[in-house]
N, C-alpha and C positions, 0 to 999 in steps of 0.2 A: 285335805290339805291343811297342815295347820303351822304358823307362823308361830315364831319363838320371839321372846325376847319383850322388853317395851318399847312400847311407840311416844312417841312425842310429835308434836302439833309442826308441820311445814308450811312455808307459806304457797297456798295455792297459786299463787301466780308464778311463783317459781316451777311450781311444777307442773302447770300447764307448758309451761317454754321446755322443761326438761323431758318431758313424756309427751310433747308436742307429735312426734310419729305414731303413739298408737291412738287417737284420737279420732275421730270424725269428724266432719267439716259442722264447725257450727260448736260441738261439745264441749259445754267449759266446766273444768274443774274447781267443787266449790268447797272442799274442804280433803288436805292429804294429811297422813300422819309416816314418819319413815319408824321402822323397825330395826334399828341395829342395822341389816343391810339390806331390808326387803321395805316395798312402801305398800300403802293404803292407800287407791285415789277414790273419791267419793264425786262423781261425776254429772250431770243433770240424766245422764241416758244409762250407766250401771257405776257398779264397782267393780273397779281394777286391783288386782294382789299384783307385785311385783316383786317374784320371790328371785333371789341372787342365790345361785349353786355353787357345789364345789367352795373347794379351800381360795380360789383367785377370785370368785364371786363374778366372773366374764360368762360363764351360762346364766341365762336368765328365762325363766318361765315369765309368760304375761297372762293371768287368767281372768278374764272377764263373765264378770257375773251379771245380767241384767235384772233390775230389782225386779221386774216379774216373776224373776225365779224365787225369789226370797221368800219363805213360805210363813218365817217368823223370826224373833230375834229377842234374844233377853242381853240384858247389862248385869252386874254385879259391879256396886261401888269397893272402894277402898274402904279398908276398914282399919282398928288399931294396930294389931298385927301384921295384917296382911295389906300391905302399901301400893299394893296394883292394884285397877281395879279391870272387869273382862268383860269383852263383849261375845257372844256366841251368835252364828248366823247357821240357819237350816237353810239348808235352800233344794226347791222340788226336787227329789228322787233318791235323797243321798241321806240317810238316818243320823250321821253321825255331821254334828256343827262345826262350821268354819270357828276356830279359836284367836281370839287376837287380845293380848295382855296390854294395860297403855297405865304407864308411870300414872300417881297421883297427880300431877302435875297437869294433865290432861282432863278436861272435862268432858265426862262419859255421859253427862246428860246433853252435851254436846253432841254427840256421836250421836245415840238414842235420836234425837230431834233432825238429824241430819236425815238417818235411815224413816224414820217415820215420813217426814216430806217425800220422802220417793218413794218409798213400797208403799204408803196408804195410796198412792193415786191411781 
């Protein structure tokens, strides 16, 4: 499953209120990024894709990864040419990485430190 487009920084309280139904009692979102029309939530319990289908973007997939699945993850920063910079997530049984591109304007060492706090543990 791989998400198009860049991401840029939401404010997680907003999207705890917005994504408040798929949620667990207790789980609070500590860091989301949205994609064009798909989000990134970054969660204390997994990460959430919220990928919008279709031309109207009214079907929506919710796929929930628990970091325990996370088997590893590399970053690529920005560079002079290439102005996105990309995160790559494997996760147990599936060869091929989750892909997620995030404008310069996003800090991937950001992102990096977020996923380190929850799949190191």
């Amino acid at each position: 499953m791989a998400l198009f487009g860049n991401a840029h920084t939401i404010n997680p309280a907003t999207a705890q209120q917005d994504y408040a139904r798929l949620l667990g009692q207790g789980e609070q979102v500590h860091a989301a990024f949205l994609l064009i029309r798909d989000t990134i939530l970054f969660t204390d319990r997994r990460l959430i894709l919220v990928d919008k289908q279709g031309i109207t973007g009214k079907k929506t997939e919710y796929h929930s990864v628990p970091y325990r699945s996370i088997t590893h993850f590399a970053v690529e920063t920005a560079g002079t040419f290439d102005l996105d910079a990309e995160l790559k997530i494997w996760i147990s049984g599936n060869p091929t990485p989750l892909q997620k591109t995030f404008t310069k304007g996003v800090d991937i060492y950001e992102v990096q430190a977020i996923l380190t706090q929850f799949v190191a543990r």
